[in-house]
N, C-alpha and C positions, 0 to 999 in steps of 0.2 A: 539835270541828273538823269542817268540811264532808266529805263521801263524796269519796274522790281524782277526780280528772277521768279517765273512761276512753272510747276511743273511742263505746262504745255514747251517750254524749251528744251527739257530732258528728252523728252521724245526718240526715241533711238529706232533707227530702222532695224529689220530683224536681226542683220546679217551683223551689226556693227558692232563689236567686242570690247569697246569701251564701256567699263563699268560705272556705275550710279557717282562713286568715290571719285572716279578720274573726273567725270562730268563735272562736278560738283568743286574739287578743286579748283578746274578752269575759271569757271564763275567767277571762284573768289577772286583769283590770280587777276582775272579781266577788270574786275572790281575794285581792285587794291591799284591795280595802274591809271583808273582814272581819277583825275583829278578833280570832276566836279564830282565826285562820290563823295568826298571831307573835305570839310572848314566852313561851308555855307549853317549860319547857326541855326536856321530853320530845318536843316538838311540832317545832321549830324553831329559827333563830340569831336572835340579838337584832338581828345589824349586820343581819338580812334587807331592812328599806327606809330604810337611813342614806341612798341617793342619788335621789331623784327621777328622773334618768333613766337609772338603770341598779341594778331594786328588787333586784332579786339578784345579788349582787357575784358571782365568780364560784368557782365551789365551794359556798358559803356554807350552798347545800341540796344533801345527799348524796346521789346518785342510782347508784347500783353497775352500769348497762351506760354513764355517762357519767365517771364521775370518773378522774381519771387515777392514779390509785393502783391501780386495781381493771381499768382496760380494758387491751387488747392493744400499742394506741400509748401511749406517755404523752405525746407532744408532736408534732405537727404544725408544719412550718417553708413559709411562701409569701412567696417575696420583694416578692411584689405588697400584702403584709398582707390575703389573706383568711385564714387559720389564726393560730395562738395565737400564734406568734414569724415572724417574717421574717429574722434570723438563726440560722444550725443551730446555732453558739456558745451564744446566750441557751437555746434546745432543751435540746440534749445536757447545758448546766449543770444545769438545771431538773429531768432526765430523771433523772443523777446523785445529785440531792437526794434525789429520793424512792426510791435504791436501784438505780436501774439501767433498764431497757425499750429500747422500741424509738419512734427521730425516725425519723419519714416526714418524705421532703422532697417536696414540688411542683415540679414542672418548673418552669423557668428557670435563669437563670445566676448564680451565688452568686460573688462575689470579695470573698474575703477577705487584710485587712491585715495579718494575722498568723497562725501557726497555728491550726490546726483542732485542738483536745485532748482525745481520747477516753479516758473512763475503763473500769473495770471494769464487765462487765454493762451496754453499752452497745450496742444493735445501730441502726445508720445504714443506711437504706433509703431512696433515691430511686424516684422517680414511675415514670420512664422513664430508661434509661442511654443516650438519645440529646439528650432534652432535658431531664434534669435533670442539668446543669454544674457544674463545681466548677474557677474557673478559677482558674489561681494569677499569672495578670499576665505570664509570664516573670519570674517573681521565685522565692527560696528558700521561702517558704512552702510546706507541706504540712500534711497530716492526722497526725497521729501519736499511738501510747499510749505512754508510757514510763513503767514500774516501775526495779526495782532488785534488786538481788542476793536483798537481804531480803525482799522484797515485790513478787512479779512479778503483774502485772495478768491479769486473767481474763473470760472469755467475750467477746470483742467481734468484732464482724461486723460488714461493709461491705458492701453490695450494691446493683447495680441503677443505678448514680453514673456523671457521665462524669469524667475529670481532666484539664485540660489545660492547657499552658504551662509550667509547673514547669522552669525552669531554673539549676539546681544540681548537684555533683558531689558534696553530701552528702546522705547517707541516699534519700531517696527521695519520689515524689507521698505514697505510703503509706506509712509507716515506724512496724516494732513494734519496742519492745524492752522486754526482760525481760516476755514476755506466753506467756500460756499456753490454749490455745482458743481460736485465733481464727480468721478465714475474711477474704477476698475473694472474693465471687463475682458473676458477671454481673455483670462494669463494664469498661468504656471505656478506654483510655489512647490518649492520642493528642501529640505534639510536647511530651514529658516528656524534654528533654536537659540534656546539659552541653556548651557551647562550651571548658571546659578538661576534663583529665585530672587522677583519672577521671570516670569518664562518670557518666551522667545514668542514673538506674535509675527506673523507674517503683513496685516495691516492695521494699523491703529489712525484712529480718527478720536478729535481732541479738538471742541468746540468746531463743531462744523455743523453746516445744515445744508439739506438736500443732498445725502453722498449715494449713489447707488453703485452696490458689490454685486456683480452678475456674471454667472458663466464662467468663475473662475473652476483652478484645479488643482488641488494640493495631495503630494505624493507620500510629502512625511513633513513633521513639522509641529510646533508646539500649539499654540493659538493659531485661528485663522483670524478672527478682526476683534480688538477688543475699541470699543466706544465709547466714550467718556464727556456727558454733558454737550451732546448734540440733538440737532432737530432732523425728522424727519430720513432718519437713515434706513433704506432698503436692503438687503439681503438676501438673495433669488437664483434659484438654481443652479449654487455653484457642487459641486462633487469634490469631494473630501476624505481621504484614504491614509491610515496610519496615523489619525492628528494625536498628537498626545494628549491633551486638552480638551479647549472649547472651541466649537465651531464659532459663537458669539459670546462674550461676554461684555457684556453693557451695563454701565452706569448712567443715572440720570440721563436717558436718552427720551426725548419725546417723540413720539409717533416710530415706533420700532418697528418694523415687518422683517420678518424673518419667512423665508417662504420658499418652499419646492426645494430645500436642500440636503442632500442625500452625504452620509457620514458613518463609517466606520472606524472605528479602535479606540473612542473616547475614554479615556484616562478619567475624566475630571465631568463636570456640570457639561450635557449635551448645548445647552441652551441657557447662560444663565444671564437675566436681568435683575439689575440691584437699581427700584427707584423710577421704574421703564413704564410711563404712563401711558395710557391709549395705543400698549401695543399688542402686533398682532402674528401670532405664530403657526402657520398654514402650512399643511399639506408638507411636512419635513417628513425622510425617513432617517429613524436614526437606528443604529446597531454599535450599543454601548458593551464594553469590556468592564468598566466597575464604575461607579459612584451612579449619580441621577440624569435622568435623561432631561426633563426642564423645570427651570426652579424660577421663580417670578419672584423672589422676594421687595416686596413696595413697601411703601410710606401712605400714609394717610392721603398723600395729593395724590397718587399714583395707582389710579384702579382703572378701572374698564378698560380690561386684556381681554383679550377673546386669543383661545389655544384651540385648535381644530383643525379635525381631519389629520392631527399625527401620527403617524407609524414607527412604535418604538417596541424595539428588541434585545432579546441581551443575551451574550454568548456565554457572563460570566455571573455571578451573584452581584446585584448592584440592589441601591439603596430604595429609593426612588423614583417612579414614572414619570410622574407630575406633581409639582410643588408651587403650590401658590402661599404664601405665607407673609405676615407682617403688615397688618393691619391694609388689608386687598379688597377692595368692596367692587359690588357690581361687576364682577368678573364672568365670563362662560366656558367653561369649558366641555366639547361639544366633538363627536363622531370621532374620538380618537380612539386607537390599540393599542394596548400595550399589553407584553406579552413574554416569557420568558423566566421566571422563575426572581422576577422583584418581587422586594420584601414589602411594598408598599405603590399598589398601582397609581392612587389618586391619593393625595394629604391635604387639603384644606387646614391651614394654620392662620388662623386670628384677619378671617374676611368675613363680610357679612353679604348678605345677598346675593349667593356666589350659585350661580345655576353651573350642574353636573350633568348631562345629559347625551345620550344614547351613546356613549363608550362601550369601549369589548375589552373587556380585563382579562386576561388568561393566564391559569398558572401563577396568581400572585399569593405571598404570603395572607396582605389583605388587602380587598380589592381597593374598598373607600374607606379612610381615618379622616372624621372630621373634630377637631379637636373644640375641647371646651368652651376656647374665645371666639368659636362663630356662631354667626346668629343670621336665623334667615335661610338658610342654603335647600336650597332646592336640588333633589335626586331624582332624575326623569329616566324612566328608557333603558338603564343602563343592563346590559349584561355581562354577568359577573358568573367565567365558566372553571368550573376545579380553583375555586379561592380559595386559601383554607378557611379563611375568614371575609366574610364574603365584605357587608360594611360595620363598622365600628364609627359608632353618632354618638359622641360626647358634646356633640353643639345644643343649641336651644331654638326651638321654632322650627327644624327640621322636619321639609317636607318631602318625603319618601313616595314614591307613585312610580307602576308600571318594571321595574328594575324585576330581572330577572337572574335569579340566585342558582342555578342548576350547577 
């Protein structure tokens, strides 16, 4: 068999006007005519020139920085057909077969008739998450992985995508269930509703564990994630503009963190957990139009929340700052503001040993309502400026210290 072709043969004198392409041509041409180039089985495939114009089908000759078993993408998607597929369907099937990797998609706009079905060890990565689209028509179609009790799907990650139109009141643009490590990050949401009740969520997550939401960006849209009976699901840094809704709303989720995300036009519960044990709500800025900015309501298993460091504002008359209620014990909440003309900065509802500590309440109707069924709660630090009422302690055992009333 001839010496492999390696650049040092390209080598062109200055003068000589054959280009890279003509060069390169010859090779093949030179190579297609010899004869101990194919059929030797140690050498090469047999099918190597079954087609006159097209001598090496493709894979056919192994090459380990191109084949797709062996490189970083395993499939490449352009709706225009310059890459291997033009739908991310035919991709992600393909990707699946040979075990799992990562579809790059190419900018454009992808609308699909039916869902999008991600499996296990599947990572979906678009070009750009402003022009690479994924539109759903205004129809129920969405992306979704769904395992099983038995059999919960693994590793899968979405990024870099835009989603839009998605109009349904089930599941979600994004929707996991029974899945375990997975991610949304750096992508798009934009006019993902529901015209009935309930509303239109842009991700929902249903029996999962380990999911992190990070870095996303929602322009308009009903819910951003709502959660339901999962472990350990993250929440971080995404920016949220126009939502009608909730940024989170969680059921039975254990180990919640909600963290660094910034939100304007909330409609509904900024933050609301129903049942959400050991979680933890950090550093959010929120600017609410009406109802409560976060509402923790738990169950008797469901206590040690720690709320901190939030930033919450309100354009409009809203109900609620902070809401922990239904039997919430061992709770903190700690270095948060809230501010704006709520009727009720801090409520404490039926927890016990619930520390309130160095808050800035401004502007509320009243600053702290600890209602009758707590017991225990502790009020450190707090300053409480132009409240009309500064705190109202209907609890028992309430320990008041240092709170400054001006």
């Amino acid at each position: 068999m001839p010496d492999p072709i390696t650049w040092n043969d390209l080598v062109k004198a200055i003068g000589d006007l054959t280009t890279i392409s003509e060069e390169i041509d010859t090779k093949i041409l030179t190579h297609n005519l010899d004869a101990s180039a194919h059929g030797q089985a140690d050498e090469a495939v047999y099918m190597h020139r079954i087609n006159s114009l097209l001598d090496h089908v493709n894979y056919s000759i192994y090459n380990i920085k191109l084949h797709p078993e062996t490189r970083t993408v395993k499939a490449f998607v352009d709706i225009g057909g310059a890459a291997e597929f033009s739908t991310i369907q035919e991709a992600i099937d393909y990707t699946h077969a040979l075990g799992g990797g990562k579809v790059f998609v190419k900018a454009g706009t992808y609308t699909n008739a039916t869902d999008l079905i991600l499996y296990t060890n599947i990572e979906l990565e678009g070009e750009d998450n402003d022009t690479t689209i994924i539109d759903f028509n205004n129809t129920a179609n969405k992306i979704k992985a769904e395992g099983n009790a038995g059999l919960h799907l693994k590793n899968i990650h979405v990024s870099n995508l835009k989603f839009v139109n998605r109009n349904s009141n089930a599941n979600g643009a994004v929707y996991f269930y029974y899945c375990d490590d997975i991610s949304v990050k750096n992508c798009k949401f934009d006019n993902n509703v529901s015209v009935t009740t309930p509303f239109g969520n842009s991700i929902r997550l249903d029996q999962c564990t380990r999911a992190v939401i990070r870095e996303n960006y929602l322009s308009s849209g009903d819910y951003f994630v709502y959660a339901t009976t999962s472990t350990k699901v993250e929440i971080i840094e995404n920016q949220l503009e126009a939502l009608n809704y909730s940024i989170v709303k969680a059921e039975t989720v254990v180990r919640l963190y909600v963290h660094a995300n910034y939100s304007t036009g909330t409609n509904d519960v900024a933050i609301r957990g129903s049942d959400c044990s050991n979680a933890q709500i950090t550093d959010n800025h929120l600017i609410l139009t009406s109802n409560d900015g976060i509402n923790m309501s738990l169950s008797t298993f469901s206590d040690r929340c720690i709320i901190a460091n939030n930033y919450i504002e309100v354009n409009e008359d809203c109900v609620i700052g902070i809401d922990v209620s239904g039997d919430s014990d061992n709770c903190i909440i700690i270095a948060n503001i809230i501010s704006g003309g709520i009727d009720t900065g801090i409520w404490l509802d039926d927890g016990d040993n619930t520390l309130v500590a160095n808050n800035q309440l401004v502007d509320n109707a009243v600053g702290i309502l600890i209602d009758n069924t707590c017991d225990r709660s502790n009020i450190i630090g707090n300053n409480l400026y132009t409240c009309t009422t500064k705190i109202t302690n209907n609890g028992t055992n309430t320990s008041q210290t240092g709170n400054i009333t001006a």
